[in-house]
C-alpha positions in Angstrom: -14.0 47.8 4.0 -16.7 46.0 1.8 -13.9 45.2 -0.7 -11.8 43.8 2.1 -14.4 41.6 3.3 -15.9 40.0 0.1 -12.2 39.5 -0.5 -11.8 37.1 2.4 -14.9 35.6 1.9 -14.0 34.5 -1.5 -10.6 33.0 -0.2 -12.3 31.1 2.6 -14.7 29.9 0.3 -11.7 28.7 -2.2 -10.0 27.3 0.7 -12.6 25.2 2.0 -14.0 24.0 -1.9 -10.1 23.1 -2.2 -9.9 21.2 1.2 -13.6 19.4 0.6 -12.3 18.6 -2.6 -9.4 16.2 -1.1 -10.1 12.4 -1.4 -8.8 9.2 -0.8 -9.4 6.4 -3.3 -7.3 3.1 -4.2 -8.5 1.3 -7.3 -7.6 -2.2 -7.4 -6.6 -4.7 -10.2 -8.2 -6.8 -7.9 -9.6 -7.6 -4.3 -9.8 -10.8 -4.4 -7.3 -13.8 -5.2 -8.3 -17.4 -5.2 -5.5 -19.5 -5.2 -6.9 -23.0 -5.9 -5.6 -26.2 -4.6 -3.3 -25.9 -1.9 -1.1 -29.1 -0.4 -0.3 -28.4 3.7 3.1 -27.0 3.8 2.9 -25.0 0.8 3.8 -21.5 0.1 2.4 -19.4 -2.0 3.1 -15.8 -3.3 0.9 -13.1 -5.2 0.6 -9.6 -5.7 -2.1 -7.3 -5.2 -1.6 -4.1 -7.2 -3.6 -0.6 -6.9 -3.5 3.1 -8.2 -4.2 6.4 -5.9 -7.4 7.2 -7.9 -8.1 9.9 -5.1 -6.9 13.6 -5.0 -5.2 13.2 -2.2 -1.5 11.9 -1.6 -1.3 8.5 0.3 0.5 6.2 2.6 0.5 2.8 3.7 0.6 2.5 7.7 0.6 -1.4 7.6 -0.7 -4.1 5.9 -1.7 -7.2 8.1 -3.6 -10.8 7.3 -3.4 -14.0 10.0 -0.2 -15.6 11.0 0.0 -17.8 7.8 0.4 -14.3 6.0 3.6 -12.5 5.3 3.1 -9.0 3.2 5.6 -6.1 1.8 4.5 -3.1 0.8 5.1 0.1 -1.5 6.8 2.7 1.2 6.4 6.2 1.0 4.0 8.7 -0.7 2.2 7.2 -3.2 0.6 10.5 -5.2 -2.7 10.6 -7.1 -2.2 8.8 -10.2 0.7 6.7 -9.2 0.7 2.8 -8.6 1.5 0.8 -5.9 1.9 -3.6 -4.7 1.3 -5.5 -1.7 3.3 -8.5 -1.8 1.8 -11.4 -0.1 2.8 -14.6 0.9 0.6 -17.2 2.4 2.3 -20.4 4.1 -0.6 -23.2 4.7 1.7 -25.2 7.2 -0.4 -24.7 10.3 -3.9 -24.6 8.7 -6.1 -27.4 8.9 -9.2 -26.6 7.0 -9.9 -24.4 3.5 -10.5 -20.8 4.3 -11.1 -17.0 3.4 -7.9 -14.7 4.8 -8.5 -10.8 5.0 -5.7 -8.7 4.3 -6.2 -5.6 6.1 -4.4 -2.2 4.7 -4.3 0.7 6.9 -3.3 4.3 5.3 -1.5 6.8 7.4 -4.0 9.2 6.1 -7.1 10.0 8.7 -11.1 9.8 7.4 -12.7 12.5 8.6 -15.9 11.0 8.8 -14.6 8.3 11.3 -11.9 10.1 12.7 -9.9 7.0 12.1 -7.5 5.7 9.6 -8.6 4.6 6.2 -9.2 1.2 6.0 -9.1 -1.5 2.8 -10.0 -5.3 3.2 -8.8 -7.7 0.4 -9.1 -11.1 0.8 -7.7 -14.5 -0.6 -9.5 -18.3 -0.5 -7.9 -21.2 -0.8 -8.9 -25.3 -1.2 -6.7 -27.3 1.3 -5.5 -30.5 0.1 -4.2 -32.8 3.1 
């Protein structure tokens, strides 16, 4: 019986170390993109490009910016260690001033702590020239 029970002590406490030890991380090339000089009515495409650094396998629920933003996105699992892009494409046809645009990704994974999806905000700036 004592046998029996430090046995299933010492697989609970495995189990739990392996779940605790799950985590979600991206690693980006880069947050932030600054585009420069932009004329109204021009379109503009970039790339923002990141690696599951966490233990944890991944995927991408949606990725959302304003109206002026258009974005793609790597489908599926992404597994820790593998790489993924959000393709972005800004149109500047309907702003009228220079601004900071968030993009928002979402994962389909859910942060404990929160009890919410994971959330990552990247962001782009650009000068508008009239």
């Amino acid at each position: 019986m004592k046998y029996l029970f430090f046995s299933l002590l010492t697989i609970f406490t495995l189990n739990l170390a392996s779940a605790q030890t799950k985590a979600v991380d991206l690693t980006f090339d880069k947050k932030h993109v600054d585009l420069g000089d932009v004329k109204k009515g021009e379109k503009r495409t970039f790339q923002y490009h990141f690696t599951n650094t966490g233990t944890d396998e991944i995927e991408i629920s949606i990725v959302s910016g304003c109206d002026c933003t258009t974005t793609d996105w790597t489908r599926g699992i992404i597994k820790p260690g593998e790489k993924g892009v959000i393709d972005v494409t800004f149109d500047s046809t309907e702003k009228e001033n220079s601004e900071t645009v968030d993009v928002d990704l979402y994962l389909e994974n859910i942060n404990p702590k929160y009890d919410s999806q994971y959330l990552f905000v990247l962001d782009y700036t650009f000068e508008l020239i009239q």
